[in-house]
DSSP file (Angstrom, degrees, kcal/mol; ACC not computed):
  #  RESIDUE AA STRUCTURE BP1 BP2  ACC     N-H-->O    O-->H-N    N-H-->O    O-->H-N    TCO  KAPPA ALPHA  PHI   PSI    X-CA   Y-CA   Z-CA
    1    1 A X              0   0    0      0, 0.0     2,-0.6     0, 0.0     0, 0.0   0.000 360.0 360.0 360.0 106.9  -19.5    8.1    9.2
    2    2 A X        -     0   0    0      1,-0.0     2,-0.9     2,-0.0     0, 0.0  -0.399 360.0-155.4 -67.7 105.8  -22.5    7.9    7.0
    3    3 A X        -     0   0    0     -2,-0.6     2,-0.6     3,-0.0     5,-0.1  -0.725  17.7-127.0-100.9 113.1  -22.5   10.8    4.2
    4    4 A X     >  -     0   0    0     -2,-0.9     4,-1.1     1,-0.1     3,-0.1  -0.454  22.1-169.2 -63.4 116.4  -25.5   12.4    2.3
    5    5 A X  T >4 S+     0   0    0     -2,-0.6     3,-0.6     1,-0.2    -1,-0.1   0.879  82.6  56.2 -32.7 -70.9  -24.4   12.1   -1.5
    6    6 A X  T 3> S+     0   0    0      1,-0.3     4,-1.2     2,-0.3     3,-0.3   0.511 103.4  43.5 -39.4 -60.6  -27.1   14.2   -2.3
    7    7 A X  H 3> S+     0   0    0      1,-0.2     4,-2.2     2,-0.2    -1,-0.3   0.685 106.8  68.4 -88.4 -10.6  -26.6   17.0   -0.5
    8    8 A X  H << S+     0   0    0     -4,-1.1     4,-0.4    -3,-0.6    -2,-0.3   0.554 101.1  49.1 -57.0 -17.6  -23.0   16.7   -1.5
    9    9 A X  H  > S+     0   0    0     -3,-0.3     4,-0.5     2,-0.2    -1,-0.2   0.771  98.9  60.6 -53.8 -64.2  -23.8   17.4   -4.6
   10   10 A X  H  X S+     0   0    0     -4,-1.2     4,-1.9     1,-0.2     3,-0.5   0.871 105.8  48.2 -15.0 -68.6  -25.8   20.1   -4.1
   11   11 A X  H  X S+     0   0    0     -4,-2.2     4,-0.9     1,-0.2    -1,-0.2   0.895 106.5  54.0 -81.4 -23.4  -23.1   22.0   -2.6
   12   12 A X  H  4 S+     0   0    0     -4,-0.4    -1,-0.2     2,-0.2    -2,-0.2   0.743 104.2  60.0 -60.3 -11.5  -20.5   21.2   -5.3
   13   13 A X  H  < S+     0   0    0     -4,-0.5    -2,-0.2    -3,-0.5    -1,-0.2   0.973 101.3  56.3 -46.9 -71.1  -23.5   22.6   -7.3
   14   14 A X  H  < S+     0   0    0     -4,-1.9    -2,-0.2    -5,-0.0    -1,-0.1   0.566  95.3 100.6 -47.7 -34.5  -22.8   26.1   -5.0
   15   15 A X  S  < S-     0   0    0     -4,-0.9     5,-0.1     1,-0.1    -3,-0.0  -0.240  70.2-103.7 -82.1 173.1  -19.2   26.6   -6.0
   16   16 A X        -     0   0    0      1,-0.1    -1,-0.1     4,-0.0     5,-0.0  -0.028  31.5-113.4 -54.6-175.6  -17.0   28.3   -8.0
   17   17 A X  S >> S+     0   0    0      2,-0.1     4,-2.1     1,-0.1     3,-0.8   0.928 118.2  48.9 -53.8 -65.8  -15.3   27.3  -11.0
   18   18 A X  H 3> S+     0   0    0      1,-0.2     4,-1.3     2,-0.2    -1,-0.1   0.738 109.4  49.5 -45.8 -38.6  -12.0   27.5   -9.1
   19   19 A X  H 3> S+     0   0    0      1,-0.2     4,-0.5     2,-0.2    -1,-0.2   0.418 105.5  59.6 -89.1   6.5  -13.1   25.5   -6.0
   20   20 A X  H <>>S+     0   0    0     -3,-0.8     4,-3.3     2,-0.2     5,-0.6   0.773 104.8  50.1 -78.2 -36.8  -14.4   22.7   -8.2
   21   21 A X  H >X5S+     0   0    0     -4,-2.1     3,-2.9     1,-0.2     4,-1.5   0.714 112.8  42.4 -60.7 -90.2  -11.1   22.3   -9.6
   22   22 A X  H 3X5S+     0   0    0     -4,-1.3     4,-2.4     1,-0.3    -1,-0.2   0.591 110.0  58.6 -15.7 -33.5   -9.3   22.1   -6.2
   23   23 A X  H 3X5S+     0   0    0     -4,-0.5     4,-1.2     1,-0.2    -1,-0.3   0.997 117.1  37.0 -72.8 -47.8  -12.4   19.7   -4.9
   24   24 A X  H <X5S+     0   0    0     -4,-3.3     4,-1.5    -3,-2.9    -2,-0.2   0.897 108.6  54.5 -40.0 -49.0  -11.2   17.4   -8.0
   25   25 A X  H >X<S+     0   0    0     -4,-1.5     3,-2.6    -5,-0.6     4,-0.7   0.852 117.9  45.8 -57.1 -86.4   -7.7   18.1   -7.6
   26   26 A X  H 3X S+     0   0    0     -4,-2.4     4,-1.6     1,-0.3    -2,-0.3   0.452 109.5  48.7   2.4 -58.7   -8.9   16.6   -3.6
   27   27 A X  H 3X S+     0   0    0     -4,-1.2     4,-1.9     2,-0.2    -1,-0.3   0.728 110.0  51.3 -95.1  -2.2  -10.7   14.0   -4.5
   28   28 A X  H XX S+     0   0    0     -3,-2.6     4,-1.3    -4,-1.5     3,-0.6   0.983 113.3  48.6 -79.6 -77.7   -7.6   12.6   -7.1
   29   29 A X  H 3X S+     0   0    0     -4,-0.7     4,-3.2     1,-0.3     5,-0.3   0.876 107.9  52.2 -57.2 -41.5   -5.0   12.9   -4.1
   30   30 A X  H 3X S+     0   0    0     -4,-1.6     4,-2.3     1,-0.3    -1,-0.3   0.987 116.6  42.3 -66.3 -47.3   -7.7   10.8   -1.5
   31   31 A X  H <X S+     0   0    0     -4,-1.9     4,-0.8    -3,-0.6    -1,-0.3   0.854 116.4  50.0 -57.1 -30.3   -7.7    7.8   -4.7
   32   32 A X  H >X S+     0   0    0     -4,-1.3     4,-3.6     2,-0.2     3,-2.4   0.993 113.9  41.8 -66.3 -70.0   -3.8    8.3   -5.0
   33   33 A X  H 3X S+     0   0    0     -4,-3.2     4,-2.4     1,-0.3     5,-0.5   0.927 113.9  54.5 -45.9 -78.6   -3.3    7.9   -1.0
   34   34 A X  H 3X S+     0   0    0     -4,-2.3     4,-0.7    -5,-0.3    -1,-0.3   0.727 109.5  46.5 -39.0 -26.1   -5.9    4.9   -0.9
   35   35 A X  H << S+     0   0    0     -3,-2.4    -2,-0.2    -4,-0.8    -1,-0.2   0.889 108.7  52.0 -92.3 -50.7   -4.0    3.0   -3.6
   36   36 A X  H >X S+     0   0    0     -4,-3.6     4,-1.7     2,-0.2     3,-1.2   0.954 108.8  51.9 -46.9 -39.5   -0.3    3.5   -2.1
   37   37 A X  H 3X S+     0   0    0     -4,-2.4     4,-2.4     1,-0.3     2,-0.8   0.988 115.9  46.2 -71.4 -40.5   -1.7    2.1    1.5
   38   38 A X  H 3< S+     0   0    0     -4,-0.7    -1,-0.3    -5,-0.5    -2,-0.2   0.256 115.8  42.0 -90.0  29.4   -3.0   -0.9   -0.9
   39   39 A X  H X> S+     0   0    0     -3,-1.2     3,-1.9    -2,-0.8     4,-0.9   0.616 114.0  48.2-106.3-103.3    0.0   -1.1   -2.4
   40   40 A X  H 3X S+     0   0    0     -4,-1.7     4,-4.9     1,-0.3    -2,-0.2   0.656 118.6  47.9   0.6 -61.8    2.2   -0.6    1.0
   41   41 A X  H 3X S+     0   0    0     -4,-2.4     4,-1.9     2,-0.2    -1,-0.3   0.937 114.9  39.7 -61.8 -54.7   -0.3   -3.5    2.5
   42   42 A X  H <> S+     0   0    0     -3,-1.9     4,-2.6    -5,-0.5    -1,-0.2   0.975 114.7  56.9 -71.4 -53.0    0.0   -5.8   -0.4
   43   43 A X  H  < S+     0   0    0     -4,-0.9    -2,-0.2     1,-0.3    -3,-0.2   0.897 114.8  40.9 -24.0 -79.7    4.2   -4.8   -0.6
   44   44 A X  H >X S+     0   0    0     -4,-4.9     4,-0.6     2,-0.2     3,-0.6   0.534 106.1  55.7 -92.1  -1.5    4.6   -5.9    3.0
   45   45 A X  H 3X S+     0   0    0     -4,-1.9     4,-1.7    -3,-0.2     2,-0.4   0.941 117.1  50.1 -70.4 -68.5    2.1   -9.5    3.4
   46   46 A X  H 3< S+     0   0    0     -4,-2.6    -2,-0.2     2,-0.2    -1,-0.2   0.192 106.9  44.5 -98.9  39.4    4.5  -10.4    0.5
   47   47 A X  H X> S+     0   0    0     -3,-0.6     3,-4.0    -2,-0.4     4,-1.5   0.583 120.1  47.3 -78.3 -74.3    8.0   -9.5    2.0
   48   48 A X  H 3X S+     0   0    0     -4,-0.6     4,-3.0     1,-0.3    -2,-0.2   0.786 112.9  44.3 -28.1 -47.7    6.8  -11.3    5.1
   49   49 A X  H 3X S+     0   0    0     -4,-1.7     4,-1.3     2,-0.2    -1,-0.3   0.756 120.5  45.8 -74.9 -16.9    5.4  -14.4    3.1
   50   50 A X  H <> S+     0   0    0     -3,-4.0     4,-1.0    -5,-0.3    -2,-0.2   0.971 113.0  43.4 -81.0 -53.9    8.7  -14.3    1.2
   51   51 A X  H  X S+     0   0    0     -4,-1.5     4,-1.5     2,-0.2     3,-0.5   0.920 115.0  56.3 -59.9 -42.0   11.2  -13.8    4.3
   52   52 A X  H  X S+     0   0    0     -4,-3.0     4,-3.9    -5,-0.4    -2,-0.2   0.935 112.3  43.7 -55.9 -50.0    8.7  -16.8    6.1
   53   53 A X  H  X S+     0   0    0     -4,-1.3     4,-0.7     2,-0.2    -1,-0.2   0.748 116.6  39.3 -41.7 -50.3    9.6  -19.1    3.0
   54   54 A X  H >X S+     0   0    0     -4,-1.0     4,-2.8    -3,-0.5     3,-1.0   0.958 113.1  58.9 -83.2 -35.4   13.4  -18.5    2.6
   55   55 A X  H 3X>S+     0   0    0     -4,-1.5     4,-1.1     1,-0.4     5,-0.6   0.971 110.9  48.1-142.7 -74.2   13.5  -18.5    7.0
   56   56 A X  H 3<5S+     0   0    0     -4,-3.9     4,-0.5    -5,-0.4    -1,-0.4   0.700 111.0  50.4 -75.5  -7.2   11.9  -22.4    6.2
   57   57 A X  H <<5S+     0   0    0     -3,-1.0     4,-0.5    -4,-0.7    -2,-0.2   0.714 107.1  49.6  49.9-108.9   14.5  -23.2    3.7
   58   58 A X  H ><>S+     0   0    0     -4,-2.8     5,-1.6     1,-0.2     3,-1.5   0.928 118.0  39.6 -57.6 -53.7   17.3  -22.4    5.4
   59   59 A X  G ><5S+     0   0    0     -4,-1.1     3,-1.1     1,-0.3    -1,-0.2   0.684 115.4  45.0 -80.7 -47.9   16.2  -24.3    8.3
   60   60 A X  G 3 <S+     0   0    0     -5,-0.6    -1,-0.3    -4,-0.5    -2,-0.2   0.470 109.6  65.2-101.0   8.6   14.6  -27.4    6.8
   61   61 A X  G < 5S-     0   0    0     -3,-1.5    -2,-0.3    -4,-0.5    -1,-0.2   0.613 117.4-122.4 -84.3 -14.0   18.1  -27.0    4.6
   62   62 A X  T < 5S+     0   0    0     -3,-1.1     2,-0.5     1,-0.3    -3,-0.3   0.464  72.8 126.7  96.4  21.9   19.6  -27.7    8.0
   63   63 A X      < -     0   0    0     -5,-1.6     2,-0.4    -6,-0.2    -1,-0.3  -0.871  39.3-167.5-113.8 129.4   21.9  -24.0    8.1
   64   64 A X        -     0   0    0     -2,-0.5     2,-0.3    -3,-0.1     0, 0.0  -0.812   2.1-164.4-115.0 159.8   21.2  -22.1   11.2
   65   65 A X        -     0   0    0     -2,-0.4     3,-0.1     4,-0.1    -2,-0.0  -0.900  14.4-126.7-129.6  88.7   22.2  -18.7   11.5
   66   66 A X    >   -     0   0    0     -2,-0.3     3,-2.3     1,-0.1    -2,-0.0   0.031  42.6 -93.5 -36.8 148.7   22.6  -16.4   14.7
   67   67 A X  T 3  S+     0   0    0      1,-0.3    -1,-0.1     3,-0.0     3,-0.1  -0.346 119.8  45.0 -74.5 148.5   21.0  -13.0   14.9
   68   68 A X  T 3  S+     0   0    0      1,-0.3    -1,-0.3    -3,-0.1    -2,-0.1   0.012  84.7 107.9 113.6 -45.8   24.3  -10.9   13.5
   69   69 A X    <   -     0   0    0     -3,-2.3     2,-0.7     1,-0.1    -1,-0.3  -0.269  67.2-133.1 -98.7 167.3   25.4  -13.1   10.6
   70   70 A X        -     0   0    0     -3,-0.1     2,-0.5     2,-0.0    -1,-0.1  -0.839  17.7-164.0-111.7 108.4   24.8  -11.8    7.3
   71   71 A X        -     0   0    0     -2,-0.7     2,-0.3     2,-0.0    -6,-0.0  -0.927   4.4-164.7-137.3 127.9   22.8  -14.2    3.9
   72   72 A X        -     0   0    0     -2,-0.5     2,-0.3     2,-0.0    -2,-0.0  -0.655  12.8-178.1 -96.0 143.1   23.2  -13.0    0.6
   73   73 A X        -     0   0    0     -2,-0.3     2,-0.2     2,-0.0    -2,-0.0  -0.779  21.5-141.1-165.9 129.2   20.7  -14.7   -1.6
   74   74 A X        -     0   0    0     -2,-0.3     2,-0.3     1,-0.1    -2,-0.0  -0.615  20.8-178.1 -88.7 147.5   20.3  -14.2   -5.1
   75   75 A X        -     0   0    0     -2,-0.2    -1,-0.1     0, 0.0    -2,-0.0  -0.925  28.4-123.6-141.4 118.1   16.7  -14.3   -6.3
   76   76 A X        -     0   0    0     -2,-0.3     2,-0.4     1,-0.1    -2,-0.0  -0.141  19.0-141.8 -54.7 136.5   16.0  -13.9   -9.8
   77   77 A X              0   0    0      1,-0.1    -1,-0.1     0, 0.0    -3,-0.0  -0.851 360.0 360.0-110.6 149.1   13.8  -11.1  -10.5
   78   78 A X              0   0    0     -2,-0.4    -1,-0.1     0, 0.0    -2,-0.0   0.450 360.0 360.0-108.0 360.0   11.0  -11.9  -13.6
């Protein structure tokens, strides 16, 4: 969806005081939101690259596991 800047302006021109704040307050929540999904996103590629890594490991360590059994593994945090 293509938006005129311009005229968006304009009308932030056109409001009150009060609804300037709120449009601020607004556009602060939308940056918030957009950096937690890219956060979230970034969080889960690396549990997934992590779990893919210990999952080859174990396996090329030669210990198989059935789905049910339980592996504790300490990983040092930096």
């Amino acid at each position: 969806m293509s938006v005129n800047r311009e005229e968006l302006k304009k009308m932030i021109d056109h409001i009150t005081e009060q609804d300037a704040v709120e449009v601020l307050d607004f556009i602060g929540y939308l940056n918030m939101k957009r950096e937690c999904e890219a956060l979230n996103n970034f969080e889960r590629a690396s549990v997934s690259s992590m779990d893919f890594g210990i999952m080859k490991w174990i396996t090329g360590a030669g210990m198989m596991f059935k789905q049910g059994d339980i592996l504790l593994i300490s990983i040092p945090i930096y």
